[in-house]
N, CA, C and O atoms as CSV, one atom per row, in Angstrom:
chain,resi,resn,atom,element,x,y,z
A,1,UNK,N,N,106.095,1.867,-14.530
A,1,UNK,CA,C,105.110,0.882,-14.159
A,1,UNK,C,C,104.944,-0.103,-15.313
A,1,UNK,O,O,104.638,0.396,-16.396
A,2,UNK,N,N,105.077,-1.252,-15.254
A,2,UNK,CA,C,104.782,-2.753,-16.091
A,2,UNK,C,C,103.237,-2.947,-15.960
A,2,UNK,O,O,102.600,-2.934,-14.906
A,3,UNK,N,N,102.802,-3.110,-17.089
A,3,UNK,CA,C,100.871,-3.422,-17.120
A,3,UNK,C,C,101.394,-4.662,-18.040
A,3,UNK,O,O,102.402,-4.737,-18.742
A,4,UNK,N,N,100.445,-5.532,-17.814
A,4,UNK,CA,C,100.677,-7.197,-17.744
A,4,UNK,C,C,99.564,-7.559,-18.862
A,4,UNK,O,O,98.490,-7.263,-18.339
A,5,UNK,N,N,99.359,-8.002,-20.000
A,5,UNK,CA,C,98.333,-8.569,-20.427
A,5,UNK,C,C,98.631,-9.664,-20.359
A,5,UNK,O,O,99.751,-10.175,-20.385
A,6,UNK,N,N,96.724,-10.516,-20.179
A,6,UNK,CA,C,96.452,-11.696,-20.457
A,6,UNK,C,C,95.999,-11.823,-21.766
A,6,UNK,O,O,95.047,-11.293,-22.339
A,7,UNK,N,N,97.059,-12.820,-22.239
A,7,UNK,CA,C,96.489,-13.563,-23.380
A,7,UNK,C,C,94.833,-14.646,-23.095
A,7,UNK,O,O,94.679,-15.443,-22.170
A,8,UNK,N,N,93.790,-14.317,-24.219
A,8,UNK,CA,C,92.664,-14.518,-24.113
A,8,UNK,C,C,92.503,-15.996,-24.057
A,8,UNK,O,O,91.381,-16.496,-23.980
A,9,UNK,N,N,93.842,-16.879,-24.104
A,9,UNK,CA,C,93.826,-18.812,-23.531
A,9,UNK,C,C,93.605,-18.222,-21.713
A,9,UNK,O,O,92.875,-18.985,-21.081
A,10,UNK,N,N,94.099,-17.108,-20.963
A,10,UNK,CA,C,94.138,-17.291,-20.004
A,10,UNK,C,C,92.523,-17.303,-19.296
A,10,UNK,O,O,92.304,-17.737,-18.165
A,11,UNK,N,N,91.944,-16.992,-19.798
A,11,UNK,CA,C,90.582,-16.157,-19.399
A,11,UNK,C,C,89.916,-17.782,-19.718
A,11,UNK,O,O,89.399,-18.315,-18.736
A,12,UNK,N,N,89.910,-18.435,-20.794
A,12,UNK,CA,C,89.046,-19.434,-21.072
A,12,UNK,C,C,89.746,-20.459,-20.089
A,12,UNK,O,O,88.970,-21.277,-19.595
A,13,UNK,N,N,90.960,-20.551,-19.749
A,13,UNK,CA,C,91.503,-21.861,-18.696
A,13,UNK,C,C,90.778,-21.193,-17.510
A,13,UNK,O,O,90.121,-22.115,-17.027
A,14,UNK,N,N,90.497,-19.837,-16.624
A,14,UNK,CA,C,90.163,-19.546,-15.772
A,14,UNK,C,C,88.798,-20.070,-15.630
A,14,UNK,O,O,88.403,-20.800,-14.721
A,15,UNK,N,N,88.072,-19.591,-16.695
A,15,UNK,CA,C,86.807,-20.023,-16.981
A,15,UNK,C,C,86.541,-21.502,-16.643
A,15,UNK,O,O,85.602,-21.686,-15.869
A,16,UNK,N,N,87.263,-22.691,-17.127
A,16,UNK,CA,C,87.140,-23.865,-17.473
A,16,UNK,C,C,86.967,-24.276,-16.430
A,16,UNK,O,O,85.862,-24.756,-16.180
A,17,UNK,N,N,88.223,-24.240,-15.189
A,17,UNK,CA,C,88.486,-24.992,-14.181
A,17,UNK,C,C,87.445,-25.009,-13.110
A,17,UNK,O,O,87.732,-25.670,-12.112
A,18,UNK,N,N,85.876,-24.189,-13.139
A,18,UNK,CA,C,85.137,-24.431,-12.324
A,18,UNK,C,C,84.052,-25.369,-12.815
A,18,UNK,O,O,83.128,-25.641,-12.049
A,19,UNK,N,N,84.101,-25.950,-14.193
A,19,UNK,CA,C,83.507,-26.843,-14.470
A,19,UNK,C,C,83.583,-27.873,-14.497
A,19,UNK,O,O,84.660,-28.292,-14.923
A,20,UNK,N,N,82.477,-28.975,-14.055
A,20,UNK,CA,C,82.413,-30.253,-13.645
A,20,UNK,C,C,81.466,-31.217,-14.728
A,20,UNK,O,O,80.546,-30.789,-15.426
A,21,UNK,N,N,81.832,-32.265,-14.679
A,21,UNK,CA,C,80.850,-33.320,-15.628
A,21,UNK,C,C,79.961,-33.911,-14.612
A,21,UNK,O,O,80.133,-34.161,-13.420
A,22,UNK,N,N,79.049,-34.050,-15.342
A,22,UNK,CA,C,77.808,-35.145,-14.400
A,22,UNK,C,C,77.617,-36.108,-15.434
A,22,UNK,O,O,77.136,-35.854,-16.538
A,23,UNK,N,N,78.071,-37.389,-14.977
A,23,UNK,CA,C,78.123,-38.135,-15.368
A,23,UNK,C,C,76.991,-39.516,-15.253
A,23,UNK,O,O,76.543,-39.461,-14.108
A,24,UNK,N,N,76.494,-40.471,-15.843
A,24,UNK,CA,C,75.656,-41.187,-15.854
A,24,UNK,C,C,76.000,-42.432,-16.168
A,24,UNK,O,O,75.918,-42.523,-17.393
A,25,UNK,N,N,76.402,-43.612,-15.619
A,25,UNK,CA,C,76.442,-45.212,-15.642
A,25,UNK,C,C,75.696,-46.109,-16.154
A,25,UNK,O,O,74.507,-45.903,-15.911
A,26,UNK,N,N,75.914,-47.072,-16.799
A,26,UNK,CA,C,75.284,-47.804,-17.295
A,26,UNK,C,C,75.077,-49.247,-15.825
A,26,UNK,O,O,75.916,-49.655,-15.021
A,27,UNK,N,N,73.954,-49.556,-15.979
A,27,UNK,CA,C,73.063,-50.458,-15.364
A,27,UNK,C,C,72.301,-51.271,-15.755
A,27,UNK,O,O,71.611,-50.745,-16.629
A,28,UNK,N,N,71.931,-52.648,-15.541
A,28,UNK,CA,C,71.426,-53.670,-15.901
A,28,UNK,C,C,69.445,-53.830,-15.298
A,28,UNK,O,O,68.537,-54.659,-15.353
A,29,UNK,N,N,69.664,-52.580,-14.826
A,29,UNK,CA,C,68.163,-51.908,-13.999
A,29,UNK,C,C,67.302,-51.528,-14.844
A,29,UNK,O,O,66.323,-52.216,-15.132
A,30,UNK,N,N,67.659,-49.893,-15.573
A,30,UNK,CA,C,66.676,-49.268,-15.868
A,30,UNK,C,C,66.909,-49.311,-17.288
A,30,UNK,O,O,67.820,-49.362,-18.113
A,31,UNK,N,N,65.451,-49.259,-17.166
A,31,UNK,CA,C,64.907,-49.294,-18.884
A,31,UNK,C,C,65.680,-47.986,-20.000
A,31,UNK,O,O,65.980,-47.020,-19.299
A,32,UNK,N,N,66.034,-47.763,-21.436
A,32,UNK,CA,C,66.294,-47.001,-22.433
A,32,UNK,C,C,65.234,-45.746,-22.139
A,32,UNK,O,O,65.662,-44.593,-22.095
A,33,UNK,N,N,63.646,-46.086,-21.918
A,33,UNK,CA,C,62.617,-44.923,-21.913
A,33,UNK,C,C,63.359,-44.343,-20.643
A,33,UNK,O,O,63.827,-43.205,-20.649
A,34,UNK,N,N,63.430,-45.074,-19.701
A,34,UNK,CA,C,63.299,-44.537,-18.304
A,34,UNK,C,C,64.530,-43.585,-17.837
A,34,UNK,O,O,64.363,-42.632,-17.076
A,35,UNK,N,N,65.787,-43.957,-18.385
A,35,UNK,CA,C,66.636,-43.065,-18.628
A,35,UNK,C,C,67.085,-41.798,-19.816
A,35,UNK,O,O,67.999,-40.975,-19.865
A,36,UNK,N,N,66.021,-42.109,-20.627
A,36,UNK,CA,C,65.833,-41.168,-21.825
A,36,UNK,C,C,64.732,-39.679,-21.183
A,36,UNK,O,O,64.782,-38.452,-21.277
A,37,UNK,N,N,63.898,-40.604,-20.595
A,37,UNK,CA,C,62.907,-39.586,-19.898
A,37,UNK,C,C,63.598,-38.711,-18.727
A,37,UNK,O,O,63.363,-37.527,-18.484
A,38,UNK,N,N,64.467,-39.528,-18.086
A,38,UNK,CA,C,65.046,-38.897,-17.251
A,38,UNK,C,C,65.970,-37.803,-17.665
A,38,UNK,O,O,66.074,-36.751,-17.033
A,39,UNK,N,N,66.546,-38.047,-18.602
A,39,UNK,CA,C,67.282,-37.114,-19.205
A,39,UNK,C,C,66.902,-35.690,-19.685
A,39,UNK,O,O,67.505,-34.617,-19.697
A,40,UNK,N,N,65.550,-36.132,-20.115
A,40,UNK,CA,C,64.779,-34.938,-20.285
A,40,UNK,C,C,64.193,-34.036,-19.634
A,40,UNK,O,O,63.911,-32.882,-19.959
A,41,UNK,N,N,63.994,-34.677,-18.573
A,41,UNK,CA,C,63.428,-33.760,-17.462
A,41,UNK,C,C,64.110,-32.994,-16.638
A,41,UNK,O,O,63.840,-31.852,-16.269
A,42,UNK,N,N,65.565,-34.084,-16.192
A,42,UNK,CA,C,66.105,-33.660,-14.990
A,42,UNK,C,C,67.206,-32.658,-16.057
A,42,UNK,O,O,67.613,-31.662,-15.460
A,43,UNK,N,N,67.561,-32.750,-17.058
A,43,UNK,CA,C,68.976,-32.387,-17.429
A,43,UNK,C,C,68.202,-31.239,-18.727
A,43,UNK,O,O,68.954,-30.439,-19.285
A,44,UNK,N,N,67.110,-31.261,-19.000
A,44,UNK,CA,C,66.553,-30.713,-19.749
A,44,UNK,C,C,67.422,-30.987,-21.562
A,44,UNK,O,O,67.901,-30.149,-22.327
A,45,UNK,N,N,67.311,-32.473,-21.690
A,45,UNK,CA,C,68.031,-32.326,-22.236
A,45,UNK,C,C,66.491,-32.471,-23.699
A,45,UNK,O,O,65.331,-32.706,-23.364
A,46,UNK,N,N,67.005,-32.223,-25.494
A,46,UNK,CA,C,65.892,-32.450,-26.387
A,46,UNK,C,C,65.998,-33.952,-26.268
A,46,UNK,O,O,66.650,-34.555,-25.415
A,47,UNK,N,N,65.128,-34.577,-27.427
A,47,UNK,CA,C,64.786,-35.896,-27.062
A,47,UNK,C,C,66.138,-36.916,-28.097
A,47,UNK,O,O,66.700,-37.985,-27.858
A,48,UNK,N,N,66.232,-35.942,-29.256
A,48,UNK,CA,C,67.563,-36.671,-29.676
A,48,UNK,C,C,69.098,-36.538,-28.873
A,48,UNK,O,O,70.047,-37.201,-29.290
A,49,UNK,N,N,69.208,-35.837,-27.967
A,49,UNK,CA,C,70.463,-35.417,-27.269
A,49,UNK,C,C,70.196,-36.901,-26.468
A,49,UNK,O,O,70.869,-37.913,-26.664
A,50,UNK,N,N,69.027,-36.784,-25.501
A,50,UNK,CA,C,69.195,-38.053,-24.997
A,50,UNK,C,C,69.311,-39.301,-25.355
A,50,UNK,O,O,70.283,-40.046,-25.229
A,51,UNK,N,N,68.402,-39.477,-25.756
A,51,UNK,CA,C,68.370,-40.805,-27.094
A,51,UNK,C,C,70.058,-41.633,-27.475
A,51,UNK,O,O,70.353,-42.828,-27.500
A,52,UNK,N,N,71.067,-40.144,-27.782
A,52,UNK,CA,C,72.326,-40.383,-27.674
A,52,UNK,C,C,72.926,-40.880,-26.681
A,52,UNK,O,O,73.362,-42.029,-26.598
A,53,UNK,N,N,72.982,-39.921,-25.773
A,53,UNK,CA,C,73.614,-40.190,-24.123
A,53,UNK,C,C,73.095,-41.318,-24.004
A,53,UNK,O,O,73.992,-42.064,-23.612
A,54,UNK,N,N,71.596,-42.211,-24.185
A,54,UNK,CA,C,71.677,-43.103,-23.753
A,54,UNK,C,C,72.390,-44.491,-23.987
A,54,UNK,O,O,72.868,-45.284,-23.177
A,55,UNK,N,N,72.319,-44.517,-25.125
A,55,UNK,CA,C,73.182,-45.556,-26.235
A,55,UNK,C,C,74.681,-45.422,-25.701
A,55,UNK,O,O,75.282,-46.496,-25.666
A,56,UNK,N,N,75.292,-44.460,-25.339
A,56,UNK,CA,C,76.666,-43.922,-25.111
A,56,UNK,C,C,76.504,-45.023,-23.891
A,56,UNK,O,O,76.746,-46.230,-23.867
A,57,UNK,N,N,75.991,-44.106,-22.877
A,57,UNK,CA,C,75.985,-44.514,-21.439
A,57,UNK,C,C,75.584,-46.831,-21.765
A,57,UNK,O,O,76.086,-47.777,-21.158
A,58,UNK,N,N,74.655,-46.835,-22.797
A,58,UNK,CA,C,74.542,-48.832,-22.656
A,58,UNK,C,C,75.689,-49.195,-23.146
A,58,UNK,O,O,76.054,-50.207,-22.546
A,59,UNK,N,N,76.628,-48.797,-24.135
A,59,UNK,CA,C,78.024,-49.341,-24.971
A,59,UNK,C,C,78.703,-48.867,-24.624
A,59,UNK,O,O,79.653,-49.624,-24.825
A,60,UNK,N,N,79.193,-47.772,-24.010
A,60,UNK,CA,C,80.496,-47.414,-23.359
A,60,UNK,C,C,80.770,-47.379,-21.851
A,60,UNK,O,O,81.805,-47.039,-21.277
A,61,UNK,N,N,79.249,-47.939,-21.182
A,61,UNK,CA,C,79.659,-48.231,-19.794
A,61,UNK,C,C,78.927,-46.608,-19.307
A,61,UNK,O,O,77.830,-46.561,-18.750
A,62,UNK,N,N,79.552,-45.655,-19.553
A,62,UNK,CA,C,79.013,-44.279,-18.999
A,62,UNK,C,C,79.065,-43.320,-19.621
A,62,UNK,O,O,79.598,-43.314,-20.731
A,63,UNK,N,N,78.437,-42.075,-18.984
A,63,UNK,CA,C,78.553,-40.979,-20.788
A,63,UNK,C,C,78.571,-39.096,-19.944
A,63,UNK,O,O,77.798,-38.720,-19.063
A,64,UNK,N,N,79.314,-38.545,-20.374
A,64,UNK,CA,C,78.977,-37.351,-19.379
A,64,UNK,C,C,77.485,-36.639,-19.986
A,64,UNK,O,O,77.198,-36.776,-21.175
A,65,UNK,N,N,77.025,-36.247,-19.499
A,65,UNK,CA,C,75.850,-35.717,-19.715
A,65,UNK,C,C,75.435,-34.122,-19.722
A,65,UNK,O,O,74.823,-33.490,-20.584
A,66,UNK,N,N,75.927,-33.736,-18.583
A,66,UNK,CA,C,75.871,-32.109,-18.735
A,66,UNK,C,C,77.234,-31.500,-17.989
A,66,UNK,O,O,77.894,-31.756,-16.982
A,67,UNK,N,N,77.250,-30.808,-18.781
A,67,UNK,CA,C,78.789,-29.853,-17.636
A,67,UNK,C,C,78.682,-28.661,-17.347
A,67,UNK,O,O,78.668,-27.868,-18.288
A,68,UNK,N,N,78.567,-28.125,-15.914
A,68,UNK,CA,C,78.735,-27.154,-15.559
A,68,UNK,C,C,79.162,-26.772,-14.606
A,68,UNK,O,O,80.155,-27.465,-14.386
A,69,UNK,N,N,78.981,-25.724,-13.481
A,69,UNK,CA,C,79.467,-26.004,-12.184
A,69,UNK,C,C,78.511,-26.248,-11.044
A,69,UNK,O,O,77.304,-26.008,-11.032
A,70,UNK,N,N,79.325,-26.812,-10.002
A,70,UNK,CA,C,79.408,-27.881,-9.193
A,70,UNK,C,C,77.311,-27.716,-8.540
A,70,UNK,O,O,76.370,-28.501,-8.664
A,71,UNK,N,N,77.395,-26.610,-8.026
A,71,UNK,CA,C,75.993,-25.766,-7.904
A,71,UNK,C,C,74.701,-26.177,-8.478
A,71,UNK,O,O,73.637,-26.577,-8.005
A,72,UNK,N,N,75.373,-25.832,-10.219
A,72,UNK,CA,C,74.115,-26.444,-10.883
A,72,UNK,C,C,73.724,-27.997,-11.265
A,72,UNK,O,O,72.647,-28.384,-11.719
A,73,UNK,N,N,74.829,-28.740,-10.976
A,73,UNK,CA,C,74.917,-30.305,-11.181
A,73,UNK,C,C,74.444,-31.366,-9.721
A,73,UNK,O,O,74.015,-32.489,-9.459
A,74,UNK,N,N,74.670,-30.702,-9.382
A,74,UNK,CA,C,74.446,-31.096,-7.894
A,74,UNK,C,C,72.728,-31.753,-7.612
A,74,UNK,O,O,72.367,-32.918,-7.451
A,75,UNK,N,N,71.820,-30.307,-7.640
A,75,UNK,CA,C,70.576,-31.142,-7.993
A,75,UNK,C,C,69.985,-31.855,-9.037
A,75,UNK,O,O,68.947,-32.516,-9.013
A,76,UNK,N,N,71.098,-31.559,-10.359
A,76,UNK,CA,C,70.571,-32.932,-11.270
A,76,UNK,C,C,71.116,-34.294,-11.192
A,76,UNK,O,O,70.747,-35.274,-11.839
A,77,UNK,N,N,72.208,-34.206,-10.156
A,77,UNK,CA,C,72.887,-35.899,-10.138
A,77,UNK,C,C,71.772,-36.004,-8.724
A,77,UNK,O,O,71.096,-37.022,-8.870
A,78,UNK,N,N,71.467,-35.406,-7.678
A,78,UNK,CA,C,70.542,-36.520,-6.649
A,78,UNK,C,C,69.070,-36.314,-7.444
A,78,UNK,O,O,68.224,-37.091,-7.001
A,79,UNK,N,N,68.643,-35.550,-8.382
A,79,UNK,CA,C,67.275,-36.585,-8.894
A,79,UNK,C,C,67.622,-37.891,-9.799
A,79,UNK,O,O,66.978,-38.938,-9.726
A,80,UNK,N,N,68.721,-37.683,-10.655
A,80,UNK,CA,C,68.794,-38.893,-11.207
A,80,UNK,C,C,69.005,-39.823,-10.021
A,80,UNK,O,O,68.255,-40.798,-9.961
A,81,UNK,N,N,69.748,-39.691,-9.249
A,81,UNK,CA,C,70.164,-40.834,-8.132
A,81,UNK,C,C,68.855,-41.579,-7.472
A,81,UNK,O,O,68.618,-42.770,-7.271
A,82,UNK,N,N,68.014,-40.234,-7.189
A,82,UNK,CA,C,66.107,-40.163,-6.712
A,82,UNK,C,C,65.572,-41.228,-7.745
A,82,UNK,O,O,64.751,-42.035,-7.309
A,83,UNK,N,N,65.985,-41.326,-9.193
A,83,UNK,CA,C,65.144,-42.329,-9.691
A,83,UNK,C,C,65.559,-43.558,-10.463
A,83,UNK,O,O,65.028,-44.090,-11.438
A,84,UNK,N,N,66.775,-43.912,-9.698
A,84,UNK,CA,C,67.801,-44.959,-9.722
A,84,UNK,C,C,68.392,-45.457,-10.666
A,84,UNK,O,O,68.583,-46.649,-10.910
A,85,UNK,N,N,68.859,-44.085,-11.512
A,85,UNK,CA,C,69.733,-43.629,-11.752
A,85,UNK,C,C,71.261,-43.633,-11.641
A,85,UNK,O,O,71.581,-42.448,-11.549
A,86,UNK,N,N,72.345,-44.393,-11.605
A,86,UNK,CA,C,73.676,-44.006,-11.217
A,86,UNK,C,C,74.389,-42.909,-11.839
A,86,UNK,O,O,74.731,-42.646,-12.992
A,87,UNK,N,N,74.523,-42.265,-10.528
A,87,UNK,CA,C,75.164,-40.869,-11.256
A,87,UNK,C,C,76.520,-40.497,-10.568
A,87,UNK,O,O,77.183,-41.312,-9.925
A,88,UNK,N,N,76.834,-39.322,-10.744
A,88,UNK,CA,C,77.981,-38.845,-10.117
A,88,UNK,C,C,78.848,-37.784,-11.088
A,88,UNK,O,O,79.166,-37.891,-12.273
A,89,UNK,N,N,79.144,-36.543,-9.957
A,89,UNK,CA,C,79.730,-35.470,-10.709
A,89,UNK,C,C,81.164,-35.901,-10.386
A,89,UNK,O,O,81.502,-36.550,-9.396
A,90,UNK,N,N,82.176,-35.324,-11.630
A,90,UNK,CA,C,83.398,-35.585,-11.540
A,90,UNK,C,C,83.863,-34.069,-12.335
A,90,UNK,O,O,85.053,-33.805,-12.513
């Protein structure tokens, strides 16, 4: 009988592939507070994490924000969307 090990890259690629980015757009709409606040609430993010993401998301157009799977991203991209917000998991 042949017993097979996985090398421990296999376990972390298994791991990986159910995770998703939620991502956040930059817009000519909402205010720095209003997406900073949002960040905090909906994504639980601290106040310097956001602060970042937000600057990211005004100069680079968009910024991923949280990654996980699909489940848990899901209700944080339709509240951001809820408070007009552009979002979207990828």
């Amino acid at each position: 009988m042949v017993e097979t090990e996985f090398a421990p890259e296999h376990a972390v690629v298994e791991e990986l592939v159910g995770q998703r980015d939620l991502i956040v757009f930059n817009d000519d709409v909402n205010t720095f507070d209003h997406v900073i606040d949002s960040l905090i609430k909906v994504c639980k993010h601290e106040v310097e994490q956001a602060e970042q993401c937000t600057y990211i998301i005004h100069y680079n157009g968009k910024c991923q924000v949280k990654r996980g799977e699909y489940e848990k991203l899901e209700p944080m991209c339709v509240a951001l969307l809820d408070r007009g917000i552009s979002a979207e998991i990828q």
